[in-house]
C-alpha positions in Angstrom: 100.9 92.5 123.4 101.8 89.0 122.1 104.9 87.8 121.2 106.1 84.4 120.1 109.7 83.2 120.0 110.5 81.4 116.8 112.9 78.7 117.4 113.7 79.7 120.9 114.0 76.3 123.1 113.5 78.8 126.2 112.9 81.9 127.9 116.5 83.4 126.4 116.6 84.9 123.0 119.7 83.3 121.1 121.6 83.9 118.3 119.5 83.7 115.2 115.9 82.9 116.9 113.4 84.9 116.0 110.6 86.9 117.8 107.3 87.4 115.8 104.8 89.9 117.2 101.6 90.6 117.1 100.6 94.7 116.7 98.5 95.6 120.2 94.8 95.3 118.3 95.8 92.2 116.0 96.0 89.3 115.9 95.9 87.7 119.4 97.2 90.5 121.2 94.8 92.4 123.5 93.4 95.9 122.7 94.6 98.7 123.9 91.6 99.8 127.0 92.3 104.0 125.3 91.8 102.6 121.8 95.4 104.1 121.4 97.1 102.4 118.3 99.0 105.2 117.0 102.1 105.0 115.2 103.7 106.9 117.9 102.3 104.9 120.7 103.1 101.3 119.1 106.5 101.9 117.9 107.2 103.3 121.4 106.0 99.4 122.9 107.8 97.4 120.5 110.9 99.6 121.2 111.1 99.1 124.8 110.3 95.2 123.8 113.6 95.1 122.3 115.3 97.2 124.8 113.9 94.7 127.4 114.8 91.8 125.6 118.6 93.7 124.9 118.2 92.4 121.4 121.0 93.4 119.3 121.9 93.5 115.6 117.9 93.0 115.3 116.7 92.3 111.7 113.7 94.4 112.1 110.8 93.4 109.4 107.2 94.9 109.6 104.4 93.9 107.2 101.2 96.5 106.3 100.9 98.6 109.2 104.0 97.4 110.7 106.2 98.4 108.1 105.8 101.8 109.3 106.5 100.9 112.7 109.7 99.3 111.7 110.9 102.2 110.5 110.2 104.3 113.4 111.8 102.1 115.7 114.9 101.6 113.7 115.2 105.4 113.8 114.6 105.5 117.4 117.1 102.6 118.3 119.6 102.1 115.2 122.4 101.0 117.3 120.2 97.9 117.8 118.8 97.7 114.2 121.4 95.5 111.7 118.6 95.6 109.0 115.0 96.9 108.1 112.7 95.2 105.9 109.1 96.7 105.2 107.1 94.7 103.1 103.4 95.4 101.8 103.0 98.5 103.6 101.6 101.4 101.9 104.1 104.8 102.9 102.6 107.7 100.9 99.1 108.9 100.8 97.1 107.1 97.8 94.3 109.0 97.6 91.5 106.8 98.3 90.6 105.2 101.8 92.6 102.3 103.0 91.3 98.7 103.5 91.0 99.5 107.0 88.2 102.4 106.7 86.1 101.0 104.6 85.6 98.1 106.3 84.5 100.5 108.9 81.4 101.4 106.8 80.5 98.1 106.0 79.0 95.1 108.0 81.0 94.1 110.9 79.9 89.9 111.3 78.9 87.9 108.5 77.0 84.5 108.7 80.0 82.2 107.4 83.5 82.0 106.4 82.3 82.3 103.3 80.3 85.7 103.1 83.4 87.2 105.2 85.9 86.2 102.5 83.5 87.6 99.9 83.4 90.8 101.9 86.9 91.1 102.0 87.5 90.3 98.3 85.6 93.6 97.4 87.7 95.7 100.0 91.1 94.7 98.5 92.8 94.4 95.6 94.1 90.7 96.3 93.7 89.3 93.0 94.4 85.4 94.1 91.1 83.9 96.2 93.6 81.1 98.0 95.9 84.0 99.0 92.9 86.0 100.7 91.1 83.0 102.3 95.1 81.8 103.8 94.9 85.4 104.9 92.2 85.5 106.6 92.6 82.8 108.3 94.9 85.0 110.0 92.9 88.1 110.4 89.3 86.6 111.2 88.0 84.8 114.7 84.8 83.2 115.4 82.3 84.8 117.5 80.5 82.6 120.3 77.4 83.2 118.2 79.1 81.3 114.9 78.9 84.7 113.2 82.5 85.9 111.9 84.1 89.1 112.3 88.4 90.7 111.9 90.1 90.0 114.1 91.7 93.1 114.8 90.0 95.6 117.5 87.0 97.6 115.7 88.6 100.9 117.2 91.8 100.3 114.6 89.1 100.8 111.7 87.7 104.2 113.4 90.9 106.0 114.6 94.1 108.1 113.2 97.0 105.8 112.9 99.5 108.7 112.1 100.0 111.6 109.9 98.0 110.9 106.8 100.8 111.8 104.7 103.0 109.9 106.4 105.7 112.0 107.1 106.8 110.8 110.7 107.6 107.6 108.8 109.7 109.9 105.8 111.7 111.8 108.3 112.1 108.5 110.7 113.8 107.0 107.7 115.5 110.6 107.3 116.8 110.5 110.5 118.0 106.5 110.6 120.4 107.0 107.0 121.8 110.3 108.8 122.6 108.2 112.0 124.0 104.9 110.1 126.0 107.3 107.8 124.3 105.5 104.5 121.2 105.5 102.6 120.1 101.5 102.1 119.1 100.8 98.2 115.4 99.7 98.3 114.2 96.6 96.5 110.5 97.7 95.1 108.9 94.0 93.8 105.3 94.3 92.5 103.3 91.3 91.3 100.2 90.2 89.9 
């Protein structure tokens, strides 16, 4: 598990730094040795991050897979939670498989930068080229060999994240408007 303090000038967490983390299995975090990157089993670590840390009035945000964590967490620990944000995260079952799996099925190293952002571009739906290639910039490392590859753990792309129909993530956010005594609006922005 990563974490990197964002405007922190030391070890303690102040008033309005920021702590951005990296998901066990992406990024530059290190993979979980059981493969285990449930739902259940990463919102559980980045709770007792924040209990750790004694973060309070947390604005929680969570991007992709994280979004569902978020919400998780802030059902688990709303005393601690001022505000969720999930952003780009998909929460109800679509239909088709996700990015994720069918990667799974496809070639796992490619030549050059090049052929990998290729790759990618017919996984996704990512209409502008600059936007994929600055995002994987992110989500790509170089192997000793020169031959790319994600750079997430290759178990993530063969294993059950969760309920498929995500209703751990439904009744978390259930449970979290019961506890606050309010329903949040949601903001739902789609683009090109």
């Amino acid at each position: 598990m990563r974490a990197r303090p964002h405007g922190a000038a030391g070890g303690a967490i102040e008033r309005n730094d920021r702590l951005g983390r990296n998901l066990p299995g992406h990024g530059d975090s290190d993979w979980a040795t059981d493969g285990d990157y449930s739902r259940k089993r990463v919102a559980a670590d980045v709770t007792a991050l924040i209990t750790d840390l004694n973060l309070q009035s947390t604005i929680l945000i969570g991007h992709s897979f994280g979004g569902s964590i978020a919400a998780l967490i802030a059902a688990k620990i709303p005393d601690r939670i001022q505000s969720l944000v999930i952003v780009d995260s998909t929460l109800l079952p679509t239909g088709r498989p996700s990015v994720r799996t069918r990667s799974a099925s496809g070639p796992q190293t490619f030549a050059t930068f090049g052929a990998f952002v290729q790759h990618a571009a017919r996984l996704g739906r990512r209409g502008d080229p600059a936007r994929l290639v600055n995002s994987l910039h992110w989500n790509a490392r170089q192997l000793s060999d020169g031959l790319w590859t994600w750079k997430y753990d290759p178990a993530l792309r063969h294993t059950s994240l969760g309920p498929g129909d995500f209703e751990d993530v439904w009744r978390a956010l259930a449970n979290l408007a019961a506890a606050r005594g309010d329903i949040a609006p949601f903001l739902k922005m789609l683009g090109k």
